[in-house]
N, C-alpha and C positions, 0 to 999 in steps of 0.2 A: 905661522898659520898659512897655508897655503891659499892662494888665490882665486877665483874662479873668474875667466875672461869670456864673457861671448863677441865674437866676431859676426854684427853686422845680423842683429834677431830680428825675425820677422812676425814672431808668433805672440801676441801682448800674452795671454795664458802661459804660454810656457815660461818666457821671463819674470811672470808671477811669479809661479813657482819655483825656478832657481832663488828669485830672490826671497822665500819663505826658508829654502835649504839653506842661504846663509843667515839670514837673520839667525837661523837655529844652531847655526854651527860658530857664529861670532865673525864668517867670513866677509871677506870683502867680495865686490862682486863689480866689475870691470865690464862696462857696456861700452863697444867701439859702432861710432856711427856710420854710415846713417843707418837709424833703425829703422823696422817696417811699419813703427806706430809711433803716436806722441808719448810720451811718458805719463802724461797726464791722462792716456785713456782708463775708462771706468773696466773694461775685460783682464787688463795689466792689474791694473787696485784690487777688484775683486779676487784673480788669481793669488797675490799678494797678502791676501786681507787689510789685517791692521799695523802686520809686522813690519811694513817698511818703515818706520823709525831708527826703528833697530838694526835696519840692512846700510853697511857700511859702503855704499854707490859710488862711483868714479863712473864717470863719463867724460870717453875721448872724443874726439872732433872726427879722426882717425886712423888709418892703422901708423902714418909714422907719429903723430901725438902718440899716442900707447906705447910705441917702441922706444919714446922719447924717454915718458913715465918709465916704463921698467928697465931702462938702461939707467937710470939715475937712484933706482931702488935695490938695481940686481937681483938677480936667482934666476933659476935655469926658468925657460919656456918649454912647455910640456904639452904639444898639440896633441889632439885626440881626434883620430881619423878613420872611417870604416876600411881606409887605403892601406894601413899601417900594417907591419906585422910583430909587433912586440908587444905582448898584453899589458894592458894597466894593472892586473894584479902581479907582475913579473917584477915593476917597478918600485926600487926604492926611492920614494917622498922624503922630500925636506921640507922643513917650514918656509923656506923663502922661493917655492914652488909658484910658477904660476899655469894655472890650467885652461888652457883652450879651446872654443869651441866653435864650431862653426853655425852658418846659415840650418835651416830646419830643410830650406830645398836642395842646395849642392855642397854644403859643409865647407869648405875650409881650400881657399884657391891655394895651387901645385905652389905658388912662389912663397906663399905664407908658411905652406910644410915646409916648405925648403929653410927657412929662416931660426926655424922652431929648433931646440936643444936635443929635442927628442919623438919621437912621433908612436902613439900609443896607440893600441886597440879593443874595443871590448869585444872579443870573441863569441858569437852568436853561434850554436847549433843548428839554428834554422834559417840562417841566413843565405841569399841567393850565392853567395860562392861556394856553400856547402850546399846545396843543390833546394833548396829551402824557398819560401817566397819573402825573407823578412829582409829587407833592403840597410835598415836601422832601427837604434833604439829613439823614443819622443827624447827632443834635446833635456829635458827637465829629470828625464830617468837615468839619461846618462851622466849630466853634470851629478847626479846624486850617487852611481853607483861608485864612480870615481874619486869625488870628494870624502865619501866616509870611507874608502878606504883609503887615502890617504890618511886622513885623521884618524883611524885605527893603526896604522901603523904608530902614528907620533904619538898620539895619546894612550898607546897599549890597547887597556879594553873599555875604555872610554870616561865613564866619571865615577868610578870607585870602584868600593867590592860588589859583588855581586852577592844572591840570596845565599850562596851556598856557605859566604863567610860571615854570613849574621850571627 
């Protein structure tokens, strides 16, 4: 099952909600510090609900702990960068994936892409390089558009037949 990593979050809401997309996906979810909130804040819980029991959490100190962690677990590192130019729907996912993400204000420092297995993008239409005003996607939409395609890929079409083979 592939992993989802944030790199150093700022936003308690948004890490909510990643951590609601694993809980629901069974993923784990790798927070490298420092973050920009206690863990303990009530904006973080609330975004989260009640699912964090069920969110498989690792928290690292920082980025060489984490590098520590997934050199001793293995599988490729898969940053995800508005810098990139190879789309994340391009790429073929393994289970032993981990996915990266960066800050909500400047995403993901040159030396960390530099380190990463592979550097991915989500392609926007209306983003400012296509002449557009959208800079990026909120971090909680991106870990989500990424993650279930990856897990569509691994899992086919996700948990069973569909109506049509009722």
């Amino acid at each position: 099952m592939p992993r989802v990593v944030l790199y150093q979050p700022e936003i308690p809401p948004n890490t909510g909600n990643v951590a609601r997309s694993c809980a629901a996906t069974a993923s784990e979810l790798h927070l490298i510090e420092p973050l920009g909130f206690e863990i303990s804040d009530r904006t973080l819980k609330r975004a989260g609900l009640d699912y964090w029991p069920w969110v498989p959490l690792h928290r690292h100190a920082d980025w060489e702990a984490f590098q520590q962690h997934r050199s001793a677990r293995g599988g490729r590192l898969l940053a995800l960068s508005r810098h990139a130019s190879h789309s994340y729907h391009r790429t073929v996912y393994r289970t032993d994936d981990w996915l990266l993400f960066g800050r909500e204000s400047d995403g993901l420092p040159p030396e960390l892409l530099a380190e990463a297995d592979a550097s991915l993008t989500i392609p926007m239409r209306g983003s400012v390089e296509n002449g557009g005003g959208v800079r990026s996607l909120n971090l909680s939409v991106a870990v989500g558009v990424v993650l279930f395609e990856a897990l569509r890929q691994l899992d086919g079409d996700g948990d069973g037949p569909g109506p049509e083979d009722a």
